[in-house]
C-alpha positions in Angstrom: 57.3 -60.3 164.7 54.5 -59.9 162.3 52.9 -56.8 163.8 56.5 -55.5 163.4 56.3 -56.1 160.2 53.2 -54.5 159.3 54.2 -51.9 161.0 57.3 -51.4 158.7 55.6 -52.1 155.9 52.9 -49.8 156.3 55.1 -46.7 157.3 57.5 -47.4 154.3 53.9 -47.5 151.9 53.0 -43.8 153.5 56.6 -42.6 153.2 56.8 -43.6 150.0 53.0 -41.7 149.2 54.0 -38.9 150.9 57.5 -38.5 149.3 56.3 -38.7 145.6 53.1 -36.3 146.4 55.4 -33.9 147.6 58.1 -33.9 145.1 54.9 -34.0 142.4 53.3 -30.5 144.0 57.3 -28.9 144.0 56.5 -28.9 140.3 53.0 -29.0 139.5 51.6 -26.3 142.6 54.3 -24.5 143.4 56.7 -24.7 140.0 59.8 -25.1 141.5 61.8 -26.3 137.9 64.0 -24.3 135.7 60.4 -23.5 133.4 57.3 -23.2 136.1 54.4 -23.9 134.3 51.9 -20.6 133.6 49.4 -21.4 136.5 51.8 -22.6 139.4 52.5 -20.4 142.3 55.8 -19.8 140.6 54.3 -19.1 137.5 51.3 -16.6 138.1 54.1 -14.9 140.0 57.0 -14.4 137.6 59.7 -16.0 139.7 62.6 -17.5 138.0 63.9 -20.2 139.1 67.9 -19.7 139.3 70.0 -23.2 139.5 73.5 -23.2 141.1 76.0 -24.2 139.5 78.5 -27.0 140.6 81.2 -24.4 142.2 78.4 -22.3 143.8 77.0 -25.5 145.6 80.8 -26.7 146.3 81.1 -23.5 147.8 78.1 -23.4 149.7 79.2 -26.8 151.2 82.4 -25.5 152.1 80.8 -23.2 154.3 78.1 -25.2 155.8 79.0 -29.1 155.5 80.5 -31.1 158.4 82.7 -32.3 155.7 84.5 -28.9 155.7 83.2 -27.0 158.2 83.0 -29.9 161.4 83.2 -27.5 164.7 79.8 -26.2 164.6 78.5 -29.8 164.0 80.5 -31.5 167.1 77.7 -31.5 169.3 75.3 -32.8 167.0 77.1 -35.8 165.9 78.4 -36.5 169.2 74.6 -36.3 170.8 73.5 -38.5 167.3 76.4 -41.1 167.5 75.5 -41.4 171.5 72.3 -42.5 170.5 73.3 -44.8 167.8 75.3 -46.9 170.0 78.7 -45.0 168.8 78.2 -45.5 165.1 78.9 -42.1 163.0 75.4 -41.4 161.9 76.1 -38.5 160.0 78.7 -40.2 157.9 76.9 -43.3 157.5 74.0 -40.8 155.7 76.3 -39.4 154.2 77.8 -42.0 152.2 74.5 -43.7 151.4 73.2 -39.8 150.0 76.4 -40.5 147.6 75.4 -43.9 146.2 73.1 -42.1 144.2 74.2 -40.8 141.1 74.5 -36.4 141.5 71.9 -35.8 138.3 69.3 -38.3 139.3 66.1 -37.3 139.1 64.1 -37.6 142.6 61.5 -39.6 141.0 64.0 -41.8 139.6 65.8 -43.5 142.9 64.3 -46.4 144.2 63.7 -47.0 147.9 64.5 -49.4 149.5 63.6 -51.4 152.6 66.5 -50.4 154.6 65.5 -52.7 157.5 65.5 -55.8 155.5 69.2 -55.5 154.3 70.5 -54.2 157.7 
């Protein structure tokens, strides 16, 4: 329907605004980059910024992901799939969050109107 459409379109627009504005004020305001800027939060407050590397996240995922860790996630993708109509939500996000390349850059993926190709 048209309003439907609107509707979609319009939400998409603000998620769009809102996603870029925030991801802009990570670095700008609050200076969260490997080099804050002298008058961001971050900045003003000498706080380094300390990056993980690969085998620190990897081991922070195997401690926390579903992927590794699935028991204290049960209920949560049994409650999520329920709702979906059976389908494995969390795995379905989960393979779409790895279509993008690991060192893009935020402001570098492209959305997409997910409701148009479904």
């Amino acid at each position: 329907s048209n309003l439907q459409d609107v509707v979609m379109e319009t939400s998409f627009a603000a998620q769009q605004y809102t996603q870029r504005e925030q991801e802009k004020a990570l670095i700008d305001v609050v200076g969260a980059v490997p080099n804050p800027g002298p008058d961001t939060v971050f900045g003003k407050n000498k706080v380094r910024v300390a990056t993980l590397s690969d085998a620190e996240i990897l081991k922070a995922e195997k401690m926390c992901s579903p992927e590794y860790n699935p028991k204290p996630w049960e209920e949560w993708r049994e409650r999520l799939s329920k709702m979906s109509g059976g389908q494995d939500v969390y795995k379905e996000i989960f393979d779409i969050a790895r279509e993008i390349p690991k060192n893009t850059q935020v402001a570098d993926v492209q959305a997409r109107r997910w409701w148009q190709t479904a």
